[in-house]
C-alpha positions in Angstrom: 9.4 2.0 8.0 12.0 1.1 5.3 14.9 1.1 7.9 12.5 -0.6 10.8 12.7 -3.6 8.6 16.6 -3.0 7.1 17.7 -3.2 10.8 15.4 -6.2 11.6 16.8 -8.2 8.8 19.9 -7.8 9.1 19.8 -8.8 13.0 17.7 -11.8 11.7 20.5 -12.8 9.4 22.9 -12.0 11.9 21.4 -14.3 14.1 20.4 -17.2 11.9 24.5 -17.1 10.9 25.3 -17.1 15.1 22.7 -20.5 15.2 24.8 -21.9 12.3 26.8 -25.5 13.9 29.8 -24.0 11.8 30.1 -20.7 13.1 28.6 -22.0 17.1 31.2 -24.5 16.8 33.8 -22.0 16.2 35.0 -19.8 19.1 36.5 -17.2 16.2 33.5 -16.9 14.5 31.5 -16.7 17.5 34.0 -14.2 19.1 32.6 -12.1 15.6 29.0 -11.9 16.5 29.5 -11.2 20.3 29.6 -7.5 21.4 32.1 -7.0 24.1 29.5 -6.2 26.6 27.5 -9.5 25.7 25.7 -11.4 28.8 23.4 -14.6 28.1 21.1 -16.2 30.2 21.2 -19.6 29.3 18.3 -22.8 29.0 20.7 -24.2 31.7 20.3 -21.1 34.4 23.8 -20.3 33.9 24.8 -16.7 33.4 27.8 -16.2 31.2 29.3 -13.1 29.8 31.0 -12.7 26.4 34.1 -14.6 27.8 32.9 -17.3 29.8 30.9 -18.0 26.6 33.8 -18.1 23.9 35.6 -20.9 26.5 32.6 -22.8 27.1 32.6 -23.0 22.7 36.4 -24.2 23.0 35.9 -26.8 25.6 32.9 -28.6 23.3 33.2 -31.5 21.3 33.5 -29.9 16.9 33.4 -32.7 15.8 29.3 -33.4 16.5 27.5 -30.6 14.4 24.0 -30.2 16.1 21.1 -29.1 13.8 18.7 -26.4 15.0 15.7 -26.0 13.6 14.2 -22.0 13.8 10.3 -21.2 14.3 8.1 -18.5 15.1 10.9 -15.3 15.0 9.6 -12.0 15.4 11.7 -8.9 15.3 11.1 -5.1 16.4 13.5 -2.2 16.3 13.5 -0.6 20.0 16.0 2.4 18.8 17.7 3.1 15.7 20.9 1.1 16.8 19.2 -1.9 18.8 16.6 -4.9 17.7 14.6 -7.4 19.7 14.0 -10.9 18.0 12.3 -13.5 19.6 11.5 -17.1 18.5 11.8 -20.5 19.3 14.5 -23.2 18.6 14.6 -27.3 18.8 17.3 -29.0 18.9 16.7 -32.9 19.0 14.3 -33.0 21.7 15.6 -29.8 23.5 12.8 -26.9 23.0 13.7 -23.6 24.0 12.0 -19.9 23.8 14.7 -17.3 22.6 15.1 -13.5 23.3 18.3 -11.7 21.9 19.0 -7.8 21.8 21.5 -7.1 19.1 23.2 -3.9 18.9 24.5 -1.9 15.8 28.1 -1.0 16.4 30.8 0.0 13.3 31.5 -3.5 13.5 27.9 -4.4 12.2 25.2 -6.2 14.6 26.6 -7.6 17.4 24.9 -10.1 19.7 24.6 -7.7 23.4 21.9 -10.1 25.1 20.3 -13.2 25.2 18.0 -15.8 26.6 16.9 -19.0 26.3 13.8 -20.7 28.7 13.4 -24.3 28.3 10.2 -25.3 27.5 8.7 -28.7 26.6 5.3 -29.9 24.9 2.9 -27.3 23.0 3.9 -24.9 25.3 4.5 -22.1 22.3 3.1 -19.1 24.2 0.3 -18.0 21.7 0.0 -14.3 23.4 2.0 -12.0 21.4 
């Protein structure tokens, strides 16, 4: 049980540094977290891979830092080298239910999927 919760952790921390404005502002830092076979599904509808991502980071606007606040994360290990964490962010007024599968590789936890479903109002999806 000891590793179950090593491996969950460190995706956790991997995560809450990839929902940092200073490293999901960068492109670089970004580029660090992304596993080469990364795909997102994104609050938008669009579907970007890893590259499509790292431009659509170099095309935003640095300069306006956008705070997200975190709630409700849950993490499971599904096999010794990949964790599931779910949870919920808000940004401003911009709600969003979050799945991401990270993926141990020798270059530590990489992000390999994600998804984001808009949501708006109480809707917190109490059935877990």
């Amino acid at each position: 049980m000891t590793d179950l919760t090593q491996a969950v952790n460190a995706a956790m921390e991997a995560e809450f540094r990839l929902l940092d404005p200073a490293v999901y502002l960068s492109p670089v830092r970004m580029a660090e977290l992304l596993h080469p076979d990364y795909r997102k599904f994104g609050t938008s509808g669009r579907i970007r891979d890893r590259n499509a991502t790292i431009a659509a980071l170099a095309s935003r606007d640095a300069s306006v830092p956008r705070p997200i606040t975190t709630s409700r994360i849950h993490g499971i290990q599904l096999a010794p080298d990949v964790v599931h964490l779910t949870f919920d962010t808000e940004t401003g007024a911009r709600r969003a239910h979050r799945s991401s599968l990270w993926r141990l590789t020798d270059e530590g936890w990489l992000l390999y999927f994600h998804q984001g479903t808009g949501f708006s109002g109480d809707e917190r999806g109490h059935g877990r």
